[in-house]
C-alpha positions as CSV (number, residue, x, y, z in Angstrom):
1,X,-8.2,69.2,51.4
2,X,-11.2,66.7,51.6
3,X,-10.7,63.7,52.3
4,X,-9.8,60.5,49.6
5,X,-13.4,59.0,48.7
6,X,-13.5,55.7,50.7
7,X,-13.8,52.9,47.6
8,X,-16.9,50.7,48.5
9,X,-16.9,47.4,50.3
10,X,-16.0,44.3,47.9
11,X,-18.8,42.4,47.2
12,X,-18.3,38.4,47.2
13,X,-18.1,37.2,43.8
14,X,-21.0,34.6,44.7
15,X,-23.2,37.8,46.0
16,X,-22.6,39.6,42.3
17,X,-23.5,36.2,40.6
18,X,-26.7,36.1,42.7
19,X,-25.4,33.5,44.9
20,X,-25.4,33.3,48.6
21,X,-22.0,32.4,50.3
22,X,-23.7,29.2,51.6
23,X,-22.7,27.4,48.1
24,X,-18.9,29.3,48.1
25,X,-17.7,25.9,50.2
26,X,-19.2,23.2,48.0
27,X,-17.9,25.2,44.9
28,X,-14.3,25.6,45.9
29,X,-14.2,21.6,47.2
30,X,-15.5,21.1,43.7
31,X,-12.9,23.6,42.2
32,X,-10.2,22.0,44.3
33,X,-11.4,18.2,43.0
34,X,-11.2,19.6,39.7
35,X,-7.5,20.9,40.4
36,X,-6.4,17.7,41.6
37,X,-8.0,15.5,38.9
38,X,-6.4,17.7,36.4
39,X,-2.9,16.9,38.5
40,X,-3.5,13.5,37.9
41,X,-4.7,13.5,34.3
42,X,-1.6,12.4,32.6
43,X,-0.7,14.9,29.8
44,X,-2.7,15.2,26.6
45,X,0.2,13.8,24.3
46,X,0.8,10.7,26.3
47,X,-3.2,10.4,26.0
48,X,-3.0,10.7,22.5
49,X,-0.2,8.2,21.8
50,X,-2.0,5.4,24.0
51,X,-5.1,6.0,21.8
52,X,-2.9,5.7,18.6
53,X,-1.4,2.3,19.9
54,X,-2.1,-0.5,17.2
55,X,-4.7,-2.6,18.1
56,X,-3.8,-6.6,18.6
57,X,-6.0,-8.6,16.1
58,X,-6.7,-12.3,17.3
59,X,-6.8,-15.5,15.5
60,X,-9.0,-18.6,16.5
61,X,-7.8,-21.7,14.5
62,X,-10.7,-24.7,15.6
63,X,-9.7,-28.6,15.0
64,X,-6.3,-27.3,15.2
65,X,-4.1,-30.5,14.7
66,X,-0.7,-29.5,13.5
67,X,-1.7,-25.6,13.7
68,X,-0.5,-24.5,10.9
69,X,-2.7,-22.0,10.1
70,X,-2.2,-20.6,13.4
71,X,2.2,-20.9,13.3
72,X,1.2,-18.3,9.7
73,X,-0.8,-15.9,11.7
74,X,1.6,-15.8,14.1
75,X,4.0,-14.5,11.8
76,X,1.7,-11.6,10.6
77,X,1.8,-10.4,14.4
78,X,-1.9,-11.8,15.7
79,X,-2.4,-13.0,18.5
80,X,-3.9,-16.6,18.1
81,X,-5.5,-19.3,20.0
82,X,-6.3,-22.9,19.0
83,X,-8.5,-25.5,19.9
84,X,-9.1,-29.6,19.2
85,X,-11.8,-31.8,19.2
86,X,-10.0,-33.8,22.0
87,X,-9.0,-33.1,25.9
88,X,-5.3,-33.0,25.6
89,X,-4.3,-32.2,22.2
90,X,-2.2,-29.4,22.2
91,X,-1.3,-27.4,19.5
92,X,3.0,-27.5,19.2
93,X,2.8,-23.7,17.9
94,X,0.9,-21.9,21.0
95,X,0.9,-23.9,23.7
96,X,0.1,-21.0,25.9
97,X,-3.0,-20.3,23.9
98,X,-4.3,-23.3,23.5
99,X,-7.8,-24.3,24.8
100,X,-7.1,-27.3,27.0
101,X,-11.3,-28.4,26.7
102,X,-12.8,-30.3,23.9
103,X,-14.2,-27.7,21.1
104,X,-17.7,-28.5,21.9
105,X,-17.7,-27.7,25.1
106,X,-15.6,-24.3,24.3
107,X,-17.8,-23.3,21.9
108,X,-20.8,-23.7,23.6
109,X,-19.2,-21.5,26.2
110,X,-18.7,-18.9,23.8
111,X,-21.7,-18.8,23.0
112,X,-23.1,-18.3,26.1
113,X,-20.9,-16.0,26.8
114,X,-19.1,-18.3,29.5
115,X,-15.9,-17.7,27.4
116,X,-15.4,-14.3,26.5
117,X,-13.1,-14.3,23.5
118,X,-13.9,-12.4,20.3
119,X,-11.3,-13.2,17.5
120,X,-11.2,-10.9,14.3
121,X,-10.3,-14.0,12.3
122,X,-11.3,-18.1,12.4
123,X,-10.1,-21.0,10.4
124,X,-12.0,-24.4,10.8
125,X,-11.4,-28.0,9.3
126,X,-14.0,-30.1,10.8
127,X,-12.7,-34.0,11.4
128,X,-13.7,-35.1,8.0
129,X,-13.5,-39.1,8.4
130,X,-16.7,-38.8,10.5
131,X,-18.0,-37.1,7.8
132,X,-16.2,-39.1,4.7
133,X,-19.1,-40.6,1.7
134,X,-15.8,-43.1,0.4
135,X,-15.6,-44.6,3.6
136,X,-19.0,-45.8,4.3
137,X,-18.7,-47.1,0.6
138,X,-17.9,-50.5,2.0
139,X,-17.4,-52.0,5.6
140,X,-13.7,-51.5,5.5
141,X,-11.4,-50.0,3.3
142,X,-7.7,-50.8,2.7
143,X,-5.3,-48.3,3.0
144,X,-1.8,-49.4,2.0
145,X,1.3,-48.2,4.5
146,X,4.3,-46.2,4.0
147,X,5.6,-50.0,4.8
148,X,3.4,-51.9,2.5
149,X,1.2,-53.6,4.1
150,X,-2.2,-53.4,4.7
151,X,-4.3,-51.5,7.4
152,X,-8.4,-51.4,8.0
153,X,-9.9,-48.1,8.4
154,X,-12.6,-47.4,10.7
155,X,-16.3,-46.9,9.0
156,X,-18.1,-44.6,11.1
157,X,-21.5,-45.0,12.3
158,X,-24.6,-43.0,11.4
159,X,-24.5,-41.7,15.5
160,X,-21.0,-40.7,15.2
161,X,-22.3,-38.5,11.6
162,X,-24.8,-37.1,14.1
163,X,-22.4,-36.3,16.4
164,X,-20.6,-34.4,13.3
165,X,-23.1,-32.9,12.7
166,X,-23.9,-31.7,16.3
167,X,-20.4,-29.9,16.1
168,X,-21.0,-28.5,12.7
169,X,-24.1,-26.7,13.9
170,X,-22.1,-25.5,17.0
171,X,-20.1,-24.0,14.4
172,X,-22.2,-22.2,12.2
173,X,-24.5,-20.9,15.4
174,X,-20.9,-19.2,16.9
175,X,-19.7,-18.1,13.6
176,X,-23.1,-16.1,12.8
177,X,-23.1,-15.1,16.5
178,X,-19.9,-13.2,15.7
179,X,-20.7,-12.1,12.5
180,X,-23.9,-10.6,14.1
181,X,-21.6,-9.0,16.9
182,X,-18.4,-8.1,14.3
183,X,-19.7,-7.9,10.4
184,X,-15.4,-7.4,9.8
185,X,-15.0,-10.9,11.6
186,X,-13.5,-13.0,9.0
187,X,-13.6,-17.4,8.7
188,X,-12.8,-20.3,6.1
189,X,-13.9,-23.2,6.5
190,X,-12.4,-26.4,5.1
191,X,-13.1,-30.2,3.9
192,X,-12.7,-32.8,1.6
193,X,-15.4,-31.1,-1.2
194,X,-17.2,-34.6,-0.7
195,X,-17.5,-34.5,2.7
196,X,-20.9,-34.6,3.9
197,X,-20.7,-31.3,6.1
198,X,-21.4,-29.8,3.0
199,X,-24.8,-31.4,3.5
200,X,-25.5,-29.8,6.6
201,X,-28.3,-27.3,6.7
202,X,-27.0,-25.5,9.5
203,X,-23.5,-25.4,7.0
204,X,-25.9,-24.3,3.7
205,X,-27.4,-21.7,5.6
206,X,-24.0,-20.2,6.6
207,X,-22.8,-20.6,2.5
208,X,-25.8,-18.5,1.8
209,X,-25.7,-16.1,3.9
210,X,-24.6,-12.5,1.5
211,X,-20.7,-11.9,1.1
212,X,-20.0,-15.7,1.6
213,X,-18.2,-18.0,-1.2
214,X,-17.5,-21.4,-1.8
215,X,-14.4,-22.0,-3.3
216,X,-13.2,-25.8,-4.7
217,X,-9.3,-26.3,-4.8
218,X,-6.4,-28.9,-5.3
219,X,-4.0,-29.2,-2.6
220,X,-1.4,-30.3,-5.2
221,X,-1.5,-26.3,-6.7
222,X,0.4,-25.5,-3.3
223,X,3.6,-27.8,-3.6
224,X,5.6,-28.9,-0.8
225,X,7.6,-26.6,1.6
226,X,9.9,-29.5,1.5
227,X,10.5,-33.1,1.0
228,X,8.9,-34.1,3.9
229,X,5.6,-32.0,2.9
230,X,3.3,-34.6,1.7
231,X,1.9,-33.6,-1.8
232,X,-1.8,-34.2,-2.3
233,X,-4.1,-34.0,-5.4
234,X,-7.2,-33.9,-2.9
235,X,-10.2,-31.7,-3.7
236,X,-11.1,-29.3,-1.1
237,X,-13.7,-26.9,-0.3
238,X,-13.1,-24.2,1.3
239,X,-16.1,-21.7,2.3
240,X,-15.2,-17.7,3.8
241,X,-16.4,-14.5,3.8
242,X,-13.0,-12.8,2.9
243,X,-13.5,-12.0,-1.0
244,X,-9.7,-11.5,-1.7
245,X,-8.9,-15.3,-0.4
246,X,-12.0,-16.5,-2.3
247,X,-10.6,-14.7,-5.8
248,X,-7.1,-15.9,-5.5
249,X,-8.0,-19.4,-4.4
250,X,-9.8,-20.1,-7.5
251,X,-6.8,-20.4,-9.6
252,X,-5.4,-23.1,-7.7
253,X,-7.5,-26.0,-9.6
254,X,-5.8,-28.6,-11.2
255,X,-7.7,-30.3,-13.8
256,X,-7.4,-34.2,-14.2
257,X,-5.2,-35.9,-17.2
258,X,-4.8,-39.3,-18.0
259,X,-4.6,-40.8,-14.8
260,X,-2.4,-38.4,-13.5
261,X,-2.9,-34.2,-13.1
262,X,-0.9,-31.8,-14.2
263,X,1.5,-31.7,-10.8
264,X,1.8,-35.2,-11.4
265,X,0.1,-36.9,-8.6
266,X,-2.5,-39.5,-9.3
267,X,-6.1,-39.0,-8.2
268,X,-7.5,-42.8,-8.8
269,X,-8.4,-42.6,-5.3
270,X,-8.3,-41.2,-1.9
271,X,-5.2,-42.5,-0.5
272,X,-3.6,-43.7,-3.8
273,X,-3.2,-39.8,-4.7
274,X,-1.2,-39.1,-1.5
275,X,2.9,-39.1,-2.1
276,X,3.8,-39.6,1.4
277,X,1.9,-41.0,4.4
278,X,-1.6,-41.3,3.7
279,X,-2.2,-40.0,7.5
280,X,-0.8,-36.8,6.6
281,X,-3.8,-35.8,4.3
282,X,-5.6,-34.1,6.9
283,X,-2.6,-31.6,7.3
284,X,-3.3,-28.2,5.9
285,X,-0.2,-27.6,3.2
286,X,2.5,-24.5,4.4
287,X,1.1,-22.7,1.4
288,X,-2.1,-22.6,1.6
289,X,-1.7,-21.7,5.9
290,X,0.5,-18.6,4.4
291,X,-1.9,-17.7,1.7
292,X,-5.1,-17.6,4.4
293,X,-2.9,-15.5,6.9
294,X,-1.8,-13.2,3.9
295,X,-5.4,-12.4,2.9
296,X,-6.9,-12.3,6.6
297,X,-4.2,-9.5,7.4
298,X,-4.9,-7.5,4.3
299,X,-8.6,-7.6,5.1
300,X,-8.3,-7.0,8.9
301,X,-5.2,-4.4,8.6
302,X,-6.9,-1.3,8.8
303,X,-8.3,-2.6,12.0
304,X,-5.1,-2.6,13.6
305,X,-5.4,1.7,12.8
């Protein structure tokens, strides 16, 4: 019988494709690359669990003092930082986290970019004796102790209102720097409602800026978390771009009486309305801390995904 037909040669898959062989090397070390990154790829549903991890939302409370606003935050699982007008306050609540550098300098850091830290949500009360109209009313004012007797309040100068006013345009420049950067970043800002920040231009550029209110308050509405709590009649102004806060916040106004509102504490004046120590009137209530951190989370949630 003839022979079997002798099958013809194999071709190299690189000759069919209209390759020479002189590209086979660089093609398997490429094929071999792509072996081994694939060995090291970690599988695709650890990949998509890390992408699913909730994302940490950050809190920057400025002229922190007691950092109260901050300790509420906390408590919605933000991570927060704080910072104070002076070198060496520290905030009790995040030590860790707290800038240990004056707020001007920080923020002109941020600014710059020197300091890279991009919070999703800001709270700022502004020293307001620097910026208080009752107490360049006279020379000096009287301020009756817890013990009775009486103590002289500084009057501040009209270079130390400049220097209020230098921070206060720090402020707003970071604040619509961020808002610029992050339209979801969210801020209140807070004073006495006679303060003359208000006044600011830098500050009434910020109030006018679209999705921005102004809301006036009492600080008696809020109550005391306890007997130490000092209760304050106090009208405040607070300015932010969350809409929520700025609805619910308008219901806590408490319109004058006779002498006395309707929580009972006089308003006659500044420090005669305080029941407690008249140096506590600077401290943001626990209830209104609380009610900013509620609002802020229900805003900024999503984010989180």
């Amino acid at each position: 019988p003839p022979p079997p037909p002798v099958p013809p040669p194999r071709r190299n898959r690189y000759e069919e494709d209209g390759r020479s062989d002189a590209g086979s090397s660089s093609t398997a070390e490429s094929a071999s690359s792509g072996r081994a990154q694939r060995q090291h790829r970690p599988p695709e549903r650890l990949m998509n669990q890390s992408q699913a991890l909730p994302k940490q939302l950050c809190f920057f409370e400025a002229y922190s003092g007691s950092a109260r606003v901050a300790a509420a935050h906390l408590g919605f699982g933000f991570e927060v930082r704080t910072c104070d007008k002076k070198v060496g306050a520290q905030a009790p609540v995040t030590p860790s986290k707290h800038f240990k550098k004056p707020i001007r300098e920080v923020l002109q850091k941020m600014i710059t970019g020197e300091i890279v830290f991009k919070p999703h949500a800001s709270y700022w009360a502004p020293e307001c004796a620097s910026m208080s109209t009752g107490s360049r009313a006279t020379h000096y004012q009287v301020r009756p102790s817890e013990v009775g007797s009486a103590k002289k309040m500084k009057v501040y100068t009209s270079a130390e209102l400049k220097d209020a006013e230098v921070d206060a345009t720090l402020m707003c420049a970071y604040l619509t720097q961020q808002l610029s950067a992050d339209p979801d970043h969210t801020f209140a800002i807070e004073n006495p409602a006679k303060s003359l920040l208000w006044t600011f231009d830098a500050v009434k550029r910020l109030g006018g800026m679209q999705g921005v209110s102004v809301v006036v308050i009492n600080l008696c509405m809020f109550g005391r978390a306890d007997r130490n709590d000092p209760l304050f009649h106090k009208d405040t102004t607070i300015m932010t771009n969350n809409a929520g806060l700025a609805a619910a916040l308008k219901s806590f106004r408490c319109k004058p009486g006779k002498g006395m509102c309707k929580c009972e504490v006089g308003f006659s004046g500044m420090h005669d309305n305080v029941q407690g120590n008249g140096a506590e009137a600077e401290k943001c209530p626990h209830a209104l801390a609380t009610t900013i951190a509620l609002f802020n989370n229900a805003k900024l949630g999503h984010l989180r995904g």
